[in-house]
N, C-alpha and C positions, 0 to 999 in steps of 0.2 A: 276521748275528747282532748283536743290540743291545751296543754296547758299556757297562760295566758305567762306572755314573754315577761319579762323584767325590760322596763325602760330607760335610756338612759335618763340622770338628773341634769337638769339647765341649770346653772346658777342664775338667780334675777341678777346678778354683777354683770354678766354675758349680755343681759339683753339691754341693758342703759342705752346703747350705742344706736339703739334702734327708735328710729322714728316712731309716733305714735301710731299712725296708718297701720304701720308695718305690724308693729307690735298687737294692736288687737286685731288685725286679722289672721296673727299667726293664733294667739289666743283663742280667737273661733274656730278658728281651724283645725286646734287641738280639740277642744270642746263637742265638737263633731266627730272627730276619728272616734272618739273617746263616744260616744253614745250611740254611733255606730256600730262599734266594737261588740258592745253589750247587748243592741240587740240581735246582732248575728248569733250572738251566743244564746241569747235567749231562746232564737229559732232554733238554731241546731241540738239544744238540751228537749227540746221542743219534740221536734223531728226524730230524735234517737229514742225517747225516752230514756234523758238521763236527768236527775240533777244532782250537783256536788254542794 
């Protein structure tokens, strides 16, 4: 099983600069990679018969 990367950290200081818009749909947008993520992994511990 791939072990799950290290992400880089945002500072909130980084994102001031960003429009509202912008800013919660990047927010969703993580939100979703991020429950995405988990459940590919879900399937694939699933599928191998693994869990850790």
């Amino acid at each position: 099983m791939p072990s799950i990367p290290v992400l880089p950290v945002i500072e909130s200081a980084s994102m001031v600069e960003l429009d509202d818009e912008t800013y919660w749909a990047l927010a969703d947008r993580e939100r979703r990679m991020t429950d995405w993520a988990f459940e590919m992994r879900g399937m694939l511990e699933e599928l191998c018969g693994q869990a850790n």
